[in-house]
C-alpha positions as CSV (number, residue, x, y, z in Angstrom):
1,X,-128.6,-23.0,-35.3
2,X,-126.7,-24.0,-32.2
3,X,-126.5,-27.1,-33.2
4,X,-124.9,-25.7,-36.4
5,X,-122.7,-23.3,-34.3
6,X,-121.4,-26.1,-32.3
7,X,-120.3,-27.7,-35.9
8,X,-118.3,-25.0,-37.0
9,X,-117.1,-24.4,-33.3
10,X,-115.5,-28.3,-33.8
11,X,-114.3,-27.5,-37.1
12,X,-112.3,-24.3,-36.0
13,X,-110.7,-26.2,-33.0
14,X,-109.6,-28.9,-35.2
15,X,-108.5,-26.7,-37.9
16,X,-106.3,-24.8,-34.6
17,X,-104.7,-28.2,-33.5
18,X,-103.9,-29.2,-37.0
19,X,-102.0,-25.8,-37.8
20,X,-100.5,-25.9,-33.8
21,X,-98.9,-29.7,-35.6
22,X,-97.8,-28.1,-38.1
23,X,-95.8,-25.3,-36.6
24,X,-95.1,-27.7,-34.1
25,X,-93.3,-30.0,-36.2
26,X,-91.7,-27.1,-38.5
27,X,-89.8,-26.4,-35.5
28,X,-88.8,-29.4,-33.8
29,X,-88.1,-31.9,-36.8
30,X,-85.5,-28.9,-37.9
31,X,-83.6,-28.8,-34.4
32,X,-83.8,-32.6,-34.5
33,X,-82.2,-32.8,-37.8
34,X,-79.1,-30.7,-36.5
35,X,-79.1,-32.3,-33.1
36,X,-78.3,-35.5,-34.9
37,X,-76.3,-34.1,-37.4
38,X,-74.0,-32.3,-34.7
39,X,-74.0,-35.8,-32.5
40,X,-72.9,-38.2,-35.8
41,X,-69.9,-35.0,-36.1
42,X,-69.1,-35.4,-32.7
43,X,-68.7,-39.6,-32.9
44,X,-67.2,-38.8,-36.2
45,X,-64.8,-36.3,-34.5
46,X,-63.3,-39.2,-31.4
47,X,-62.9,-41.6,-34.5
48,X,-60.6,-39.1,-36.7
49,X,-58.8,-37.5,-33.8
50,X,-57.8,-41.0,-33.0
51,X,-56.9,-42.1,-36.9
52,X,-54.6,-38.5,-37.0
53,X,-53.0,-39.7,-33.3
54,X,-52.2,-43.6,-35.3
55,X,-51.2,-41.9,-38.4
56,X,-48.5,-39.7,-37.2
57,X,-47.1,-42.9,-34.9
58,X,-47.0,-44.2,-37.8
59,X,-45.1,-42.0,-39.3
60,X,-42.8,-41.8,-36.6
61,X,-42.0,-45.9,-36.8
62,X,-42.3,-46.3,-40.8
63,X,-41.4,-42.7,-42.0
64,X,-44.6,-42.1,-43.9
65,X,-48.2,-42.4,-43.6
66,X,-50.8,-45.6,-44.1
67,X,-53.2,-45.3,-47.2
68,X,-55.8,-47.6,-45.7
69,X,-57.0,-47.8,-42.2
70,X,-56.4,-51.7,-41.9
71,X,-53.0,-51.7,-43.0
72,X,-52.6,-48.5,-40.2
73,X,-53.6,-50.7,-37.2
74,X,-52.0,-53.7,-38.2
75,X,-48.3,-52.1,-38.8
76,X,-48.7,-50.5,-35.3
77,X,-49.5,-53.4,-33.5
78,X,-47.0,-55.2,-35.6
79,X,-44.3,-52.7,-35.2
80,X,-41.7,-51.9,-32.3
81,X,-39.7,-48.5,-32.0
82,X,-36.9,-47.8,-29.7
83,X,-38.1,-46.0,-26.6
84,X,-35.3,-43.9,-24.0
85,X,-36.5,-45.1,-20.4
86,X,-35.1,-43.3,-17.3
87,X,-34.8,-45.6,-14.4
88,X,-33.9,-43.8,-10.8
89,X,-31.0,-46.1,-9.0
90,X,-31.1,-43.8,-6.0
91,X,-33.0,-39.9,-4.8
92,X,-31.6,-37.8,-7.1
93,X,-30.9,-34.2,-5.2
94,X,-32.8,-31.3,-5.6
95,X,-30.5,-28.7,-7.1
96,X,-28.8,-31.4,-8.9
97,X,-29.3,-31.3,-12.7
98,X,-30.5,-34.6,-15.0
99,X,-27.3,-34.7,-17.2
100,X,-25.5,-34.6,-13.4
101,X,-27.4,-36.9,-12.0
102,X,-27.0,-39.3,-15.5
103,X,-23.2,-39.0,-15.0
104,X,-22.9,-39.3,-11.3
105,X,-25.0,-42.8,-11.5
106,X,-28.4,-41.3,-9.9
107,X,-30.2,-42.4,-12.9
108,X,-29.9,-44.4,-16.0
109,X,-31.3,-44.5,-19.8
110,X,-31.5,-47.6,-20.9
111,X,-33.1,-47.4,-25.0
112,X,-35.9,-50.7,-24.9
113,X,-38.0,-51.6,-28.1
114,X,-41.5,-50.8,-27.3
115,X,-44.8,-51.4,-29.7
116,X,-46.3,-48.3,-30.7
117,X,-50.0,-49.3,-29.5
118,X,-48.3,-49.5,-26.1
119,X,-46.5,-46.8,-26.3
120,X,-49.6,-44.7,-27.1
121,X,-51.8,-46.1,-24.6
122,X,-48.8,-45.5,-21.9
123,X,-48.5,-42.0,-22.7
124,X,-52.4,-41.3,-22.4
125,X,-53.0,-40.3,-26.4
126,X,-54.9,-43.4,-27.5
127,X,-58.4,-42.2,-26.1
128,X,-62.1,-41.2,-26.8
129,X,-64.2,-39.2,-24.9
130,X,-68.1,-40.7,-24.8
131,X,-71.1,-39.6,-25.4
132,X,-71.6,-39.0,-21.7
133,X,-68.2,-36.7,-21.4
134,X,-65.9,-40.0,-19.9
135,X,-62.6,-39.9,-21.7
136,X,-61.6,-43.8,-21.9
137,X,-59.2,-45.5,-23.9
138,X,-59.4,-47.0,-27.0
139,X,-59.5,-50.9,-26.9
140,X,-58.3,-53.2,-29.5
141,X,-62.0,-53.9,-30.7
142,X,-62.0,-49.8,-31.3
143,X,-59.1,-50.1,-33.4
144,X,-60.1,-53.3,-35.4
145,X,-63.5,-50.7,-36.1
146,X,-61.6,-48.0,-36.1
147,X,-62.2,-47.6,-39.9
148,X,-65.8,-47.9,-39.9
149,X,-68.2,-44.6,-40.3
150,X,-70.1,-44.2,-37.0
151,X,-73.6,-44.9,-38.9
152,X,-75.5,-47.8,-38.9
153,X,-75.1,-49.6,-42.6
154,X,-78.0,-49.5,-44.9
155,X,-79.7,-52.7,-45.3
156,X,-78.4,-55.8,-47.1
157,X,-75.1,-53.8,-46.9
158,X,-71.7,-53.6,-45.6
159,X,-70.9,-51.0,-43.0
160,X,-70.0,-47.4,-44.0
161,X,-66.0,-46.9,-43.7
162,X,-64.2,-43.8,-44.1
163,X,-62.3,-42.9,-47.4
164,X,-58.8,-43.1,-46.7
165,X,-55.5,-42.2,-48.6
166,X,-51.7,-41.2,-48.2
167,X,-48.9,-40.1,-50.7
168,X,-46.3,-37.4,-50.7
169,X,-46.1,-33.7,-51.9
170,X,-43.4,-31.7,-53.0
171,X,-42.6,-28.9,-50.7
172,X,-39.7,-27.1,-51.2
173,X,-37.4,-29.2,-52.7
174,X,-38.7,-32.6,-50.9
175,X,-41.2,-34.8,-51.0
176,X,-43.3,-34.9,-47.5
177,X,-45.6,-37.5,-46.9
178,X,-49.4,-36.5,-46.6
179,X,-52.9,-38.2,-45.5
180,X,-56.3,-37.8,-45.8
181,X,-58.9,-39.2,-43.9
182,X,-63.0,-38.3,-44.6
183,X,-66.8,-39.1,-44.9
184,X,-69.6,-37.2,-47.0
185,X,-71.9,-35.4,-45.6
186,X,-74.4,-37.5,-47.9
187,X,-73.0,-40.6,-46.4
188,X,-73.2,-39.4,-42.8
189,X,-76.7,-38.7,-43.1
190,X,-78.1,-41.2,-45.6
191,X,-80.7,-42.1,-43.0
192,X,-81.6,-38.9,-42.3
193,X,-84.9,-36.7,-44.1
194,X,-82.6,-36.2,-47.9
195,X,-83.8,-32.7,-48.7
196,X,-82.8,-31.6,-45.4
197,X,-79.3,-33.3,-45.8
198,X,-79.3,-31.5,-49.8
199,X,-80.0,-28.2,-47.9
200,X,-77.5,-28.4,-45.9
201,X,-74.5,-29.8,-48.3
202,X,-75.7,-26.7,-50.5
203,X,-75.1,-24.2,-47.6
204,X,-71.7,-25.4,-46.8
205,X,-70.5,-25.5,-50.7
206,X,-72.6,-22.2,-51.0
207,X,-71.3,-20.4,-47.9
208,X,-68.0,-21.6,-46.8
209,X,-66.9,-23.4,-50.4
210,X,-65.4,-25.9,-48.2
211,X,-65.7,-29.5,-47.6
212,X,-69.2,-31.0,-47.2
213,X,-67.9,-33.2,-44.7
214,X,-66.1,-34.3,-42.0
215,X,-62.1,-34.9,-42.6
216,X,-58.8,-34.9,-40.8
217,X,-55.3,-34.5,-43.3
218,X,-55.3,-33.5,-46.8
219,X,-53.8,-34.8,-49.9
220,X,-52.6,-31.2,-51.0
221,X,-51.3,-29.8,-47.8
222,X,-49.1,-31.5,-45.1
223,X,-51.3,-30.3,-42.4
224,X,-53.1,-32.6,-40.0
225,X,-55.3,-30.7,-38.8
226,X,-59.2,-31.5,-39.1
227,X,-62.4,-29.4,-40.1
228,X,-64.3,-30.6,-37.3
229,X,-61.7,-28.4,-34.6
């Protein structure tokens, strides 16, 4: 009998550790699928904030937007665009106002051709804040991968990049240029457990009817605003 006893004693402890794995793992591997999914939105997040900040320079210099992210990076750094810089010939008084101090010879505007890479990098909007919570600023090896999803590729092949497109609408009368700049959910998270990543592109369409994915621009609206913000 006690030998018996101790049998079912082993059974019942094993039985409790397997159903403490299981609870176990129905809670974590849940909180570690959104963990990961809100860290890929995050690096997805620097990458599009920075394509919206390249897009609208480009506008500025070209008058309308890029429809693919190479040609984007290599008209910026191609480009020039005429720049107003104030240089101060002598301490310009206190109570003395700029257009005074312009005509009186304190200061001087000179207009110089500047590239728009520069330009960006000079006035501090050509940056990414890291996973650590530095803000630093894009190099030129982020821009050449600028385009590229923030995923590692599936095997045999090519990296993931982000769908990309411009054009023009008609808004009152005028045509105004537009972008769009996105990834699938499904894409995003092609590595990750796929009924999980069903579940969740289902809840968004269900829910919200919106988007399952990350995006900055749109192709219907003249907005450039993303879904991440």
């Amino acid at each position: 009998m006690k030998a018996g006893k101790l049998i079912i004693h082993i059974v019942l402890i094993a039985a409790i550790i397997v159903l403490a794995i299981f609870v176990y793992r129905s809670i974590v591997t849940p909180m570690r699928f959104e963990d990961e999914c809100i860290a890929r939105r995050n690096a997805c997040a620097e990458k599009l904030k920075a394509i919206r900040t390249l897009q609208e320079a480009h506008k500025s210099v070209y008058g309308c937007y890029a429809a693919d992210l190479d040609s984007l990076v290599i008209d910026l750094q191609q480009g020039k665009q005429p720049v107003v810089k104030k240089e101060v010939l002598k301490e310009v008084p206190e109570d003395m106002t700029e257009s005074e101090a312009l005509k009186q010879g304190y200061i001087r505007r000179d207009t110089v051709f500047m590239n728009p890479i520069q330009k960006l990098r000079e006035e501090k909007k050509l940056y990414k804040v890291t996973t650590q919570g530095d803000t630093v600023e894009f190099t030129d090896q982020d821009l050449l991968e600028i385009k590229y999803v923030p995923v590692k590729a599936k095997e045999g092949e090519p990296r993931l990049e982000f769908t990309s497109n411009a054009g023009m609408v008609e808004r009152g009368g005028f045509q105004v240029p537009v972008f769009e700049v996105k990834v699938d959910l499904m894409d995003l998270l092609w590595d990750l457990d796929e009924q999980s990543v069903i579940n969740k592109i289902a809840d968004i369409e269900r829910v919200s009817g919106k988007y399952a994915g990350w995006k900055v621009g749109s192709m219907d609206e003249p907005i450039t605003d993303g879904n991440f913000e």
